[in-house]
C-alpha positions in Angstrom: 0.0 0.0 0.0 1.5 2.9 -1.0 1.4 6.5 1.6 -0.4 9.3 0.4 0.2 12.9 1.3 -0.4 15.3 -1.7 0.5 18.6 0.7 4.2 16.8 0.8 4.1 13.8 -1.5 6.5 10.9 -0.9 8.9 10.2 -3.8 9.9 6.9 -5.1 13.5 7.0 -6.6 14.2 4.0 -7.9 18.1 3.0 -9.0 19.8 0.0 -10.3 23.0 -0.1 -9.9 26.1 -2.9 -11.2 29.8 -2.4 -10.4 29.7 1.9 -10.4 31.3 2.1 -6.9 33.6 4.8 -8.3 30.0 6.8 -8.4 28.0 5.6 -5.9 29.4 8.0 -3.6 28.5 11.2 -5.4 25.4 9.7 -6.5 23.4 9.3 -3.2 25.2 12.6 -1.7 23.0 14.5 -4.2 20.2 12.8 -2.9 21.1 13.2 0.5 21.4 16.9 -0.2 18.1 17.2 -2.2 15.8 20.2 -0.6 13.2 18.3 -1.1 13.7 15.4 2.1 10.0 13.3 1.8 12.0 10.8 -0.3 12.5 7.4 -0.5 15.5 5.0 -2.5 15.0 1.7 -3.7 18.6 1.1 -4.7 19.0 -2.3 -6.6 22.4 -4.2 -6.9 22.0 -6.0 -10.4 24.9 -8.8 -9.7 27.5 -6.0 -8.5 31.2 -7.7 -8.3 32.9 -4.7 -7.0 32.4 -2.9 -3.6 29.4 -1.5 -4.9 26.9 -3.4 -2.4 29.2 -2.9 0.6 29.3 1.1 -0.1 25.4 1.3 -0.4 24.9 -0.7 2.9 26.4 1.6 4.6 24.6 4.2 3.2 21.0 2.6 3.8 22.4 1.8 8.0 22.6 5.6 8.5 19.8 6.7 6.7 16.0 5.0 7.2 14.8 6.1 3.8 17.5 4.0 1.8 16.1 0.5 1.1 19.0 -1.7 -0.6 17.7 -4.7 -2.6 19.6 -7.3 -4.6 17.9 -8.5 -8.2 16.3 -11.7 -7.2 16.4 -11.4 -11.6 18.9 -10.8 -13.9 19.4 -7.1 -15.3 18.5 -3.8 -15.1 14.4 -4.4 -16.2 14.1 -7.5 -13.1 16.0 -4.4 -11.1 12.9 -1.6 -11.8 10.8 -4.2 -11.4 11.8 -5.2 -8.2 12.4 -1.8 -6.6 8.7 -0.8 -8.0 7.3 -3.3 -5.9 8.6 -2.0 -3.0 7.8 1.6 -3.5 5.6 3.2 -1.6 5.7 6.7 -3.0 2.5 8.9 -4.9 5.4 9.8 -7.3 7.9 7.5 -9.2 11.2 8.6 -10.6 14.6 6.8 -11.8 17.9 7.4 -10.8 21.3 6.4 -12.4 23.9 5.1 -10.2 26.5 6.8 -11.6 24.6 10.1 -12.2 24.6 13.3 -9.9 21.2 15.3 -9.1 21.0 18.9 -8.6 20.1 19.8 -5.8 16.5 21.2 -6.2 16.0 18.4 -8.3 13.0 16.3 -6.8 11.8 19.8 -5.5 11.1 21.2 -8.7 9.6 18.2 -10.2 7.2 17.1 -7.5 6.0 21.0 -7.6 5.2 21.0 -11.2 3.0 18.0 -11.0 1.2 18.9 -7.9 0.5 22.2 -10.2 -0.5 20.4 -13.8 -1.7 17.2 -11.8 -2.3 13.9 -13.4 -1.6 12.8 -17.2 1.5 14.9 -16.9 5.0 13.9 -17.1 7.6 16.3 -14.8 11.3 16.9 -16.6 14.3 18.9 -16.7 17.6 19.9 -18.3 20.4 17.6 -18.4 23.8 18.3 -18.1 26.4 15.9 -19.2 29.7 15.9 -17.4 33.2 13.9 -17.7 36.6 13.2 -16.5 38.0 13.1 -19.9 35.9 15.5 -21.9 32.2 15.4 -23.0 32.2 14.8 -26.9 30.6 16.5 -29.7 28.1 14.0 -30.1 26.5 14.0 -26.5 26.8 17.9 -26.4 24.8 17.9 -29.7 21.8 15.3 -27.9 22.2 17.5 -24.9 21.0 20.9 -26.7 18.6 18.4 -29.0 17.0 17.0 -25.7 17.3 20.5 -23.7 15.4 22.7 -26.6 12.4 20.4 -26.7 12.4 20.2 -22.8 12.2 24.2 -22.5 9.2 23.9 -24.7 7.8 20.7 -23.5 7.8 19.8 -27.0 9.5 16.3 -26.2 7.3 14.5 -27.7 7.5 16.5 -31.7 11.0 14.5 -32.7 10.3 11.2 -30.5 10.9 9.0 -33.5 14.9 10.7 -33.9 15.7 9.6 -30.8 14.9 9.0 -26.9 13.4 12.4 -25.8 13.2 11.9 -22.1 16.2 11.2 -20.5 15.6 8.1 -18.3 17.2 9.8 -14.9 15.1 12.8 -15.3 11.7 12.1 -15.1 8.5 11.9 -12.9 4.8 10.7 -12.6 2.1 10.3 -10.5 2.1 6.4 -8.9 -1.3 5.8 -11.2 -0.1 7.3 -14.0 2.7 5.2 -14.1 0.8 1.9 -13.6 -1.3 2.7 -16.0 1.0 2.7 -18.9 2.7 -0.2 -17.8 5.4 1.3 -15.8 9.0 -1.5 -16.7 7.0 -4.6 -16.9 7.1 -5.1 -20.4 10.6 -6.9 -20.9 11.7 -4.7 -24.4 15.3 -2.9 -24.3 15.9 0.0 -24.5 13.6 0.3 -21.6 14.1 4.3 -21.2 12.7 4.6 -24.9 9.8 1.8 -24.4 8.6 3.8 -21.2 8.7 7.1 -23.0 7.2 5.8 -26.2 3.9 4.9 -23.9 4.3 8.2 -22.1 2.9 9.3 -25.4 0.8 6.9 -26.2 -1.2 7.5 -23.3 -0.5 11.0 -24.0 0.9 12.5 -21.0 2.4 15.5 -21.6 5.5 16.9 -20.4 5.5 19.9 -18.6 8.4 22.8 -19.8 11.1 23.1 -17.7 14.2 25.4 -18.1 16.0 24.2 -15.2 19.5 21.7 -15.3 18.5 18.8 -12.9 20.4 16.4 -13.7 23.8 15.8 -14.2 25.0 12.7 -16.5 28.2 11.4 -16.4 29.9 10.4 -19.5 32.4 7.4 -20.1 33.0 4.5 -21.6 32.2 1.5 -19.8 28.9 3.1 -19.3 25.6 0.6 -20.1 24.6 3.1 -22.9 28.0 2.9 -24.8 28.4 -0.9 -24.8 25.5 -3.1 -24.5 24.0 -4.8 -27.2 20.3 -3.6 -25.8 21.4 -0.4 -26.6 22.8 -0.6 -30.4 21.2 0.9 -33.1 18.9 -1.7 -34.5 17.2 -2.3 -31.2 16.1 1.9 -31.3 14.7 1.2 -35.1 12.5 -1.5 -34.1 11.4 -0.1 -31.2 10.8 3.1 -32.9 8.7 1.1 -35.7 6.8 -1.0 -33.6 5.4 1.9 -31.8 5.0 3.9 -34.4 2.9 1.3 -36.2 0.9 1.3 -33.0 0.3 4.6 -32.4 1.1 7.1 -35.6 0.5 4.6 -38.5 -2.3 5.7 -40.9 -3.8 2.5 -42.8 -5.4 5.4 -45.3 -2.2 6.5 -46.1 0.7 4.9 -48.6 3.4 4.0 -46.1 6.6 5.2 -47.4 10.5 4.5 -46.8 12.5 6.9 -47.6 16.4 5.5 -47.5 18.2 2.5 -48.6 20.9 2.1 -45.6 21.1 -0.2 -42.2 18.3 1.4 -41.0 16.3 2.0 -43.9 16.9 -1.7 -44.8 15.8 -3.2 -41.5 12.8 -1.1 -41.5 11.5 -2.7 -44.8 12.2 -6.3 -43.6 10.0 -5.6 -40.5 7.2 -4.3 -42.7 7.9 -7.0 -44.9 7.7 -9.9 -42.9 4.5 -8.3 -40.6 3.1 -7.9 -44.7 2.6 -4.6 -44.1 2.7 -2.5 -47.8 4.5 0.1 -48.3 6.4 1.7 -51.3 10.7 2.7 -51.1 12.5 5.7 -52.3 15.7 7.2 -51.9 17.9 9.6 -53.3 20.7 7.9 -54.1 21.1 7.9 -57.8 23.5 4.4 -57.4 20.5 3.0 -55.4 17.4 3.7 -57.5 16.2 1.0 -59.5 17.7 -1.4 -58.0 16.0 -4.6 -56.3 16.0 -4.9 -52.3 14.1 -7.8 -51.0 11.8 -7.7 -53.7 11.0 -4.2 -53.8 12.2 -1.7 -56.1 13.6 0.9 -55.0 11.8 4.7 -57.0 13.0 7.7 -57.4 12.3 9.8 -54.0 10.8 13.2 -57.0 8.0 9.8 -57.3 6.5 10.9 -54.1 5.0 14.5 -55.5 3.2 12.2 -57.8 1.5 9.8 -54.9 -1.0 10.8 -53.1 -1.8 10.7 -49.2 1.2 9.1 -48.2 3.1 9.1 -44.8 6.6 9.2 -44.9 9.8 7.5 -43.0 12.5 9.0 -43.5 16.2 7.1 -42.3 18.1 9.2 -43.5 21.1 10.2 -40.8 23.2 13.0 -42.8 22.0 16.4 -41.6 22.7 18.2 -44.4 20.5 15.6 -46.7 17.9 16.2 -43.9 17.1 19.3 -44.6 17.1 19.4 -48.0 14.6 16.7 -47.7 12.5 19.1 -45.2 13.0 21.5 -48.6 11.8 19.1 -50.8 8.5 18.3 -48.8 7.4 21.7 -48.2 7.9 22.2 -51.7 5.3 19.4 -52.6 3.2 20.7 -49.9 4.0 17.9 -47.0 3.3 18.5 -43.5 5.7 16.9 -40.6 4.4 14.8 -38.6 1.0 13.8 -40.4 2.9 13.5 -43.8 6.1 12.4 -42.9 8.5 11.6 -39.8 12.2 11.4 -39.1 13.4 8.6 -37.7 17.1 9.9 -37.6 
């Protein structure tokens, strides 16, 4: 039974956490420090072989609002799973082990939902941070993620990539039960939860505050797990989208002939779902993939009603492509979506 309180909610933070005793340290300070105290942290060790466990206990024997749990599972989805159950709170969030929170962090995000209420999804600016230097690539989705934060427009390029960041979120206990919370077992699980965010339409509230502070490196679970690899984000994506945004009234179109574009046609294939297949690469056209044949993208001003999927990565051919389809008169969104 969980406590409620909705003058001073309790929060749920719930954390998995696997050989990151370098950062454990840091990690639960900032919760420790948060100005917001009517908190509670199911930490989870997923199989740590370090001195991971040994560092938390500690933690949890001085502090009553700690709870540390070991994954009676096997990785980080059993972990969620298991520290849900336990929760007590009227509001769920995540935490990263290896992640720092500013300090206001749970403060400003309980406040907005007690303001919008229910159906809403609290988040905030992320700041990535690292010992060696944060690359160009994570700066780029940092001011990508941050821009449709400030506007609560998260939701507008959630076929690109991920557009809430899974250690800087929060819901209402119901809210988050009824969309399933991290029971369904599909990696990755930050991008499943936010793709049914939308589906049950939630909507994130603006904020245009840095909460979160994510550490970069390279043994992190993001940079090397297979759950986490490129062709795992486009079937996701797909999957959801044909859930949720597909249009059976519409001509389904592919727009790209590359990894991505290629594993999107198999899918539709194989679920014998029709669709037709551009690109614009003159060495491409015409040529035979998996039994389709690959037109001309200047074909798609002569279909009509069509929705569009575009894979293609190169910025520069991005926008030449947004060019092209405002030219015919295409709309984003209901015409056609990126999915790079």
């Amino acid at each position: 039974m969980y406590i409620r309180n909705m003058e001073n909610p309790l929060i749920s933070i719930i954390t998995p956490f696997k050989n990151t005793a370098q950062y454990l340290e840091a990690c639960i300070d900032s919760i420790l420090k948060q100005s917001y105290t009517n908190w509670e942290l199911l930490i989870v060790d997923d199989g740590s072989t370090d001195a991971s466990y040994n560092l938390v206990k500690a933690f949890a024997e001085k502090d009553h609002r700690i709870t540390l749990l070991k994954n009676t599972g096997s990785g980080i989805i059993d972990a969620l799973q298991l520290a849900f159950k336990y929760s007590k709170g009227e509001f769920i969030t995540r935490m990263d082990s290896d992640d720092v929170m500013a300090a206001n962090k749970l403060e400003v995000m309980a406040s907005s939902l007690l303001k919008y209420g229910k159906n809403h999804v609290a988040v905030g600016l992320v700041k990535y941070f690292s010992a060696t230097g944060v690359g160009a690539g994570y700066k780029s989705y940092e001011t990508w993620l941050n821009n449709l934060t400030k506007r609560g427009a998260n939701y507008s390029e959630i076929y690109k990539e991920c557009v809430i960041p899974s250690p800087c979120w929060m819901v209402y206990r119901t809210d988050f039960i009824a969309c399933d919370g991290f029971n369904p077992n599909r990696y990755p699980e930050d991008y499943d939860l936010t793709f049914r965010f939308y589906k049950h339409q939630f909507k994130c509230i603006p904020c245009d505050t840095v909460l979160h502070h994510w550490r970069d490196y390279s043994s992190r679970t993001s940079r090397t797990h297979v759950h986490y690899a490129q062709n795992h984000f486009t079937e996701l994506k797909l999957r959801h989208f044909l859930e949720i945004d597909y249009n059976k009234e519409k001509t389904l179109i592919i727009w790209g002939a590359g990894t991505k574009g290629k594993l999107m046609a198999s899918i539709l294939l194989e679920s014998n779902i029709p669709f037709e297949w551009i690109c614009d690469n003159p060495r491409k056209i015409g040529k035979d993939i998996y039994g389709k044949t690959l037109r001309d993208f200047k074909t798609l001003s002569e279909l009509n009603n069509t929705q569009s999927l575009i894979t293609v990565a190169n910025k520069m051919a991005q926008e030449e492509i947004r060019t092209y389809l405002t030219k015919i008169n295409k709309q984003p969104f209901i015409d056609y979506i990126f999915f790079c």
